[in-house]
RODREN-877341 format. One record per residue (C-alpha): residue number from 0; residue in one letter; x, y negated, z. Coordinates in Angstrom, 2 decimals, padded with zeros to 5 digits, m for minus. Each point is the difference from the previous one (the first is absolute). Example, Ala and Ser with C-alpha at 12.3 -4.5 7.8 and 13.67 -1.06 7.14 Angstrom:
REM residues 2
<atom seq="0" type="A" u="012.30" v="004.50" w="007.80"/>
<atom seq="1" type="S" u="001.37" v="m003.44" w="m000.66"/>
//
This chain:
REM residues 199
<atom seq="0" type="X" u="m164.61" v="055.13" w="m003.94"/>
<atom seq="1" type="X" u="000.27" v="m003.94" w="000.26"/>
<atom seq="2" type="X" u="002.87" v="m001.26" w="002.56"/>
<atom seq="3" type="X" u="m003.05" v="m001.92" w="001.21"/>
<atom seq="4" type="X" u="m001.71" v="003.25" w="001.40"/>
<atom seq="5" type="X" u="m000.05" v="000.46" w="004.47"/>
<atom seq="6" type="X" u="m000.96" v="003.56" w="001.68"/>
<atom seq="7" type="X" u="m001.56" v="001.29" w="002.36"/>
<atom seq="8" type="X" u="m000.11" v="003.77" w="001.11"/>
<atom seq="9" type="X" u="m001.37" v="001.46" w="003.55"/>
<atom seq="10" type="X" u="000.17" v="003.09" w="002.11"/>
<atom seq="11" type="X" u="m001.71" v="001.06" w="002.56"/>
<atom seq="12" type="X" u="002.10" v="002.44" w="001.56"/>
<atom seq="13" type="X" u="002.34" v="001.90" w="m002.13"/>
<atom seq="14" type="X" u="003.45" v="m001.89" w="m000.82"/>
<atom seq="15" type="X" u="000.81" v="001.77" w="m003.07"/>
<atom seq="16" type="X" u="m003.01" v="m000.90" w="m001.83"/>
<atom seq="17" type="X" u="000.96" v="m003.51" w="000.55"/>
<atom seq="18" type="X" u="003.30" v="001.36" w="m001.79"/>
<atom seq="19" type="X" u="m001.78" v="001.41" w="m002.91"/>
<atom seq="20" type="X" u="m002.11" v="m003.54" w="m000.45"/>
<atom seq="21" type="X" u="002.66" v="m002.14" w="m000.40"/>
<atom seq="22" type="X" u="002.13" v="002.22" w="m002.35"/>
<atom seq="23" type="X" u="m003.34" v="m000.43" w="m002.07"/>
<atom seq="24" type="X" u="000.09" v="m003.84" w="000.51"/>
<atom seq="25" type="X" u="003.70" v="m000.08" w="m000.77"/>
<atom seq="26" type="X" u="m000.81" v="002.27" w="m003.14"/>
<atom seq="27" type="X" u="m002.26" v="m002.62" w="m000.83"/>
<atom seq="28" type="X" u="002.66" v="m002.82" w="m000.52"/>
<atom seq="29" type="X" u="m000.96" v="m001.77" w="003.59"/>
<atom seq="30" type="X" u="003.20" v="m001.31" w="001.66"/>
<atom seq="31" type="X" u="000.31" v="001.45" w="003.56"/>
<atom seq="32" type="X" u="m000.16" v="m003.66" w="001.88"/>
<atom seq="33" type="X" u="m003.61" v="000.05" w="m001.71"/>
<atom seq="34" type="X" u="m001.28" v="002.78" w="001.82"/>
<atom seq="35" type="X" u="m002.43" v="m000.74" w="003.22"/>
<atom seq="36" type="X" u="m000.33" v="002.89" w="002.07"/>
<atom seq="37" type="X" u="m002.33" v="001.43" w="002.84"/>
<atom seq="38" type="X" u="001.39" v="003.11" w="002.29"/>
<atom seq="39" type="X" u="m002.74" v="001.75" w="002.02"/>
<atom seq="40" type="X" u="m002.73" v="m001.82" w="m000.89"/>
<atom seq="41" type="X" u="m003.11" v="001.38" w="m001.76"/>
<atom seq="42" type="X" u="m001.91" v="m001.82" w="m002.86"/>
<atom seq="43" type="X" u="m003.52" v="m000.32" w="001.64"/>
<atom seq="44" type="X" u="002.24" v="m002.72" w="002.16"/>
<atom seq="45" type="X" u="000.24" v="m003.11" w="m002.33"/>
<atom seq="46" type="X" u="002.20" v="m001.52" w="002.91"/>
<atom seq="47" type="X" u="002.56" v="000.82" w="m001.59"/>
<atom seq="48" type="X" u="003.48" v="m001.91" w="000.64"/>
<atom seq="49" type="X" u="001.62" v="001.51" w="m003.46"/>
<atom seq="50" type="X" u="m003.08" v="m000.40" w="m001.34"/>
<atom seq="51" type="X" u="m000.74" v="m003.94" w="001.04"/>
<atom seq="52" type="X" u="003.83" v="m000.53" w="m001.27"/>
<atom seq="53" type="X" u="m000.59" v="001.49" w="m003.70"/>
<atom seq="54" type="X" u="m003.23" v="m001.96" w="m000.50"/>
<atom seq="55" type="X" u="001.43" v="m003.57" w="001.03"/>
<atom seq="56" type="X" u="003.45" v="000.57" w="m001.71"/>
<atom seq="57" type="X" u="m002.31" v="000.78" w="m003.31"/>
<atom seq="58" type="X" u="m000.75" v="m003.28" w="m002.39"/>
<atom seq="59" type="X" u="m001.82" v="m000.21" w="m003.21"/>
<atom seq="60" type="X" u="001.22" v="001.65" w="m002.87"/>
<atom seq="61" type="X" u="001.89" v="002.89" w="002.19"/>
<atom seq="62" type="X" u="m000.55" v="003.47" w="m000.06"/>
<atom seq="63" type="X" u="m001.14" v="001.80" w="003.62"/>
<atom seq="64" type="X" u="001.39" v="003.43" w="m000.76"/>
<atom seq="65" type="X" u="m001.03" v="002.84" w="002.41"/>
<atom seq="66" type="X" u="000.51" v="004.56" w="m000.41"/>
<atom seq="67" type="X" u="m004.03" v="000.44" w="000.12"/>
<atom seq="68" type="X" u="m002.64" v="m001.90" w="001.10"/>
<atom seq="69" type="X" u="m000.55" v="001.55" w="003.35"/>
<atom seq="70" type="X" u="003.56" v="m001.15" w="001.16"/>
<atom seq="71" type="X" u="m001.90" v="m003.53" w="000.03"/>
<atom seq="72" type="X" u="m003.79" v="000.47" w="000.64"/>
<atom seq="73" type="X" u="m001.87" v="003.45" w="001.37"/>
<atom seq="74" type="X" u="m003.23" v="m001.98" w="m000.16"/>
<atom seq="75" type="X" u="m002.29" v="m000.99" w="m003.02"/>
<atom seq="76" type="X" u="m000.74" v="m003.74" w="001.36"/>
<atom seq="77" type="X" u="003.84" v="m000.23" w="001.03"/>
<atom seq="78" type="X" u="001.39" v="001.16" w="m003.25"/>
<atom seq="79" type="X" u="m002.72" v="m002.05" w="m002.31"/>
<atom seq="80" type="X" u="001.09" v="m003.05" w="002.45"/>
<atom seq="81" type="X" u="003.09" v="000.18" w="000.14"/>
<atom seq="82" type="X" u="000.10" v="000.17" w="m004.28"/>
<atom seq="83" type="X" u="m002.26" v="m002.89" w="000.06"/>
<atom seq="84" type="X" u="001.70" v="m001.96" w="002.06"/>
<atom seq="85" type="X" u="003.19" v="000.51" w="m002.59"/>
<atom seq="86" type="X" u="m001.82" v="m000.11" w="m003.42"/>
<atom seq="87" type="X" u="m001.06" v="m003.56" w="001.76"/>
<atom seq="88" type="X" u="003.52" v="m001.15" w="000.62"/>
<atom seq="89" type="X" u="001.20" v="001.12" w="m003.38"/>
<atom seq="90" type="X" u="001.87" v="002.87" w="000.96"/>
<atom seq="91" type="X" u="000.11" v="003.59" w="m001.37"/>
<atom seq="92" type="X" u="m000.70" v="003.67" w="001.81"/>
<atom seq="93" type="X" u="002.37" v="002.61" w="m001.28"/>
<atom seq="94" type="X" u="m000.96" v="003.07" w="001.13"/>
<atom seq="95" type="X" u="002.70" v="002.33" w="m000.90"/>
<atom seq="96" type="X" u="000.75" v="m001.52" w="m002.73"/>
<atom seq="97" type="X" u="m003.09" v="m000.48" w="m001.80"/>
<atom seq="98" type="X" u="m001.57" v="m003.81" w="000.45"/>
<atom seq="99" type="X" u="m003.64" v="m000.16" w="001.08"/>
<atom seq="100" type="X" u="m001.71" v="m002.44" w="m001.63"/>
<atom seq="101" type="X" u="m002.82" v="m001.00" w="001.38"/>
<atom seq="102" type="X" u="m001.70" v="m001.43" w="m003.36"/>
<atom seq="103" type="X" u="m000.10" v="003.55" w="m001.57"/>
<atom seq="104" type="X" u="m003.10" v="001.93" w="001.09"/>
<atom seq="105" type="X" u="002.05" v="003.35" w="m000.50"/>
<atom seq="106" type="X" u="002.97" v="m001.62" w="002.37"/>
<atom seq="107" type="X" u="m002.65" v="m001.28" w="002.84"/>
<atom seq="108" type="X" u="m001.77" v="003.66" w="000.28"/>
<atom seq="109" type="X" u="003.28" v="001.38" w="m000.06"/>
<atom seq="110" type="X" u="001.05" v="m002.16" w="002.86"/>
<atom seq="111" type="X" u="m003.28" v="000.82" w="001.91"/>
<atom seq="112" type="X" u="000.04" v="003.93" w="m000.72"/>
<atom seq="113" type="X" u="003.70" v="m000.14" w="001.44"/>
<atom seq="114" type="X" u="m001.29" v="m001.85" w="003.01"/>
<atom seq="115" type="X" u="m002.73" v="002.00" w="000.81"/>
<atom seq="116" type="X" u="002.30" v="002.98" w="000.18"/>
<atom seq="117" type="X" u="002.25" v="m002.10" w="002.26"/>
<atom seq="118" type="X" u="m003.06" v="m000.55" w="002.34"/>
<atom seq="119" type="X" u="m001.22" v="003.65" w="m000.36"/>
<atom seq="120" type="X" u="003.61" v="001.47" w="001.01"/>
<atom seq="121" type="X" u="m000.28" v="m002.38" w="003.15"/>
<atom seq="122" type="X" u="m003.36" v="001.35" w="001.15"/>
<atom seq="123" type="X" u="000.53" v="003.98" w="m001.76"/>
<atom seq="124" type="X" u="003.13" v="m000.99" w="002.84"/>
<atom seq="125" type="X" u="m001.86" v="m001.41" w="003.40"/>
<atom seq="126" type="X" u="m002.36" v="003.32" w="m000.91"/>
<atom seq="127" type="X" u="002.43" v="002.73" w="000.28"/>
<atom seq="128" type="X" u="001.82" v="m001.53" w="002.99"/>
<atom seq="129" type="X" u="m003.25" v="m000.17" w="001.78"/>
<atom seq="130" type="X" u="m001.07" v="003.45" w="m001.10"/>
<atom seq="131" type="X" u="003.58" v="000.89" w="001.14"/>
<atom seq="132" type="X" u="m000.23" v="m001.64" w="003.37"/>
<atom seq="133" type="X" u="m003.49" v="001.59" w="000.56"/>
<atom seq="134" type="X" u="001.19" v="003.40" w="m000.34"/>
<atom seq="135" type="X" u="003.14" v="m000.82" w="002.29"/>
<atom seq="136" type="X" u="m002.47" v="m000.90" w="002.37"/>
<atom seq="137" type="X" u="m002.29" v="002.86" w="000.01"/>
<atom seq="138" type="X" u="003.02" v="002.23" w="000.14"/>
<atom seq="139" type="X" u="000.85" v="m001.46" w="002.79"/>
<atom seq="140" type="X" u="003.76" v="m001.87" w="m001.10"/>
<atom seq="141" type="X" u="m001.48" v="m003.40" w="m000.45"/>
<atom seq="142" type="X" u="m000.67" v="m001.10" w="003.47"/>
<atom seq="143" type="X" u="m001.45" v="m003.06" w="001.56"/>
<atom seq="144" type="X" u="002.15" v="m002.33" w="002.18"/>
<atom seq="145" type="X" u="001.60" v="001.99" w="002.40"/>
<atom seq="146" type="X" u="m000.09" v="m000.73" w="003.75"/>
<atom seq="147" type="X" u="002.40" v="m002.34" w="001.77"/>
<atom seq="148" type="X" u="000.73" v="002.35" w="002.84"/>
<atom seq="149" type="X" u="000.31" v="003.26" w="m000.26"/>
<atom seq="150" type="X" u="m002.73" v="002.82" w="002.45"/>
<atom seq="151" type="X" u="003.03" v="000.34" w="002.23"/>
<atom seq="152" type="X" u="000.35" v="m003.58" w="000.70"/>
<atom seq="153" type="X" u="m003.45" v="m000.95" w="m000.05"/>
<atom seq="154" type="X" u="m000.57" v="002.28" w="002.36"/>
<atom seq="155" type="X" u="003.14" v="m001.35" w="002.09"/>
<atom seq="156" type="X" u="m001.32" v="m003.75" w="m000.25"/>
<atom seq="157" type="X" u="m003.47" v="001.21" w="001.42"/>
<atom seq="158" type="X" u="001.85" v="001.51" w="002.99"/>
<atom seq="159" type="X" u="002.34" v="m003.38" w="000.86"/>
<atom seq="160" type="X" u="m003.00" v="m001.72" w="m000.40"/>
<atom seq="161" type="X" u="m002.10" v="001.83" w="002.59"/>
<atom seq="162" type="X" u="002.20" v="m000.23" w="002.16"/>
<atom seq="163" type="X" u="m000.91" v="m003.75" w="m000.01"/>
<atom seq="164" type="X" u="003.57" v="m001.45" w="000.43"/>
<atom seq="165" type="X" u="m000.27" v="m001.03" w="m003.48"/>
<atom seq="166" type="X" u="m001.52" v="m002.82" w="m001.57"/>
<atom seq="167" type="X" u="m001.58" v="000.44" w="m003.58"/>
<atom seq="168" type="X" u="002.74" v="m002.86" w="m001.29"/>
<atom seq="169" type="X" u="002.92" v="002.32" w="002.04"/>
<atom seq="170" type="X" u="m001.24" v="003.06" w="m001.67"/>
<atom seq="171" type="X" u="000.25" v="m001.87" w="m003.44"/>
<atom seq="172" type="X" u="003.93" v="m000.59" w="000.63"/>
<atom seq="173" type="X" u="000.42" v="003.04" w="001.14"/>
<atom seq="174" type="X" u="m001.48" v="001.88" w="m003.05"/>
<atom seq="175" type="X" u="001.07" v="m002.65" w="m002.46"/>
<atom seq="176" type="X" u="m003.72" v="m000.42" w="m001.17"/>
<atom seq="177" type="X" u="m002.16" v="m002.78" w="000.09"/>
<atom seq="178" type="X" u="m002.78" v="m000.37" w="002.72"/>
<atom seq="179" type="X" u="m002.65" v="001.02" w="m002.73"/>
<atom seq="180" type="X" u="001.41" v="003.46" w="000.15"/>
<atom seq="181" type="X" u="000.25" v="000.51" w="003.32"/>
<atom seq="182" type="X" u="m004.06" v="m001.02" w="000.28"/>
<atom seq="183" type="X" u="m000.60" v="002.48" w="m002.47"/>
<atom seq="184" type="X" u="002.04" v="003.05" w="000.99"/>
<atom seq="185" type="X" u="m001.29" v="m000.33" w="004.06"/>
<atom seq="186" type="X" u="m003.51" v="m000.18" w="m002.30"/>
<atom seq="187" type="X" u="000.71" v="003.33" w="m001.22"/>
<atom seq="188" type="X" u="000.89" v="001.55" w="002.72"/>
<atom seq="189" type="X" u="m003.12" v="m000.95" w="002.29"/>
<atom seq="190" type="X" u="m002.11" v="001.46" w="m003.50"/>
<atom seq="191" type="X" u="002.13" v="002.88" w="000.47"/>
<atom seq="192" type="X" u="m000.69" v="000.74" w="003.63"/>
<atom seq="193" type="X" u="m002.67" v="002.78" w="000.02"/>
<atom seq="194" type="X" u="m002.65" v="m001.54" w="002.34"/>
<atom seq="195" type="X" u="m000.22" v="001.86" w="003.97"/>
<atom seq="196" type="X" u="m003.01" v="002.34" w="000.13"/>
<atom seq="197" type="X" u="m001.92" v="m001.33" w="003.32"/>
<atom seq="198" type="X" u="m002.45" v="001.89" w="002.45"/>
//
């Protein structure tokens, strides 16, 4: 690989994949101090710092080198713009070591197969964790926002408060909750208050 080439490589969570990607770069003849990375950060967020740094330290006639494609686009439009955007400033996409060239009909499907798998892992991925979070939910271990106050001190707020030496700002203070949720628990508790059978 040409001293002239820069990385890039991304993860979005797990550290040691960020390990195995830049063993590959460094494989690849890229000196370390050419390598841009992103920690924590997934691809379907082009504000990327690592990212931003790769692309403007790039000029024409270099060589961006990243692992796969997904580490820098999980997005059709991204990917094809962001290998636009370098085919028009004269640089070259290595993708593991194989250069795309954008001129050769086989290389530009290639590219766009291996993008819309990139883009098909991101949404086979927002599927399962909703489909995951759904069943969470209906078995009851995915819950909504819990209360503020627990029954016990709900119920203790509604009783300082009747006895009407308490001010709805003083019972805020007390109960370390904002006004808003002292409204709504004394709300509850008058909805709660079966209603007094008369005559």
């Amino acid at each position: 690989m040409s001293e002239l080439s820069v990385s890039y490589a991304r993860c979005s969570t797990d550290l040691q994949d960020l390990t195995a990607q830049k063993e590959i770069l460094l494989g690849l003849g890229v000196p370390e101090d050419r390598i841009y990375l992103d920690k924590g950060l997934t691809g379907t967020n082009r504000d990327r710092p690592g990212l931003g740094q790769a692309l403007a330290a790039v000029r024409a006639g270099d060589t961006l080198v990243v692992p796969k494609l997904d580490r820098l686009a999980r997005s059709v439009p991204d990917a094809r713009d962001i290998g636009d955007s370098l085919v028009a400033r004269g640089v070259k996409l290595s993708l593991g070591g194989q250069l795309y060239d954008p001129a050769d009909p086989m290389g530009k499907m290639f590219f766009n197969i291996l993008a819309t798998f990139a883009e098909f892992e991101v949404d086979l991925l927002r599927m399962r964790t909703r489909e995951g979070m759904a069943v969470a939910r209906a078995k009851g271990k995915l819950k909504g926002k819990q209360p503020k106050l627990t029954a016990r001190q709900q119920a203790h707020l509604v009783k300082e408060h009747a006895t009407g030496e308490h001010t709805i700002a003083d019972l805020a203070e007390i109960f370390s909750v904002s006004r808003a949720t002292v409204y709504r628990v004394l709300e509850r508790s008058t909805r709660s208050i079966p209603a007094v059978p008369t005559g």
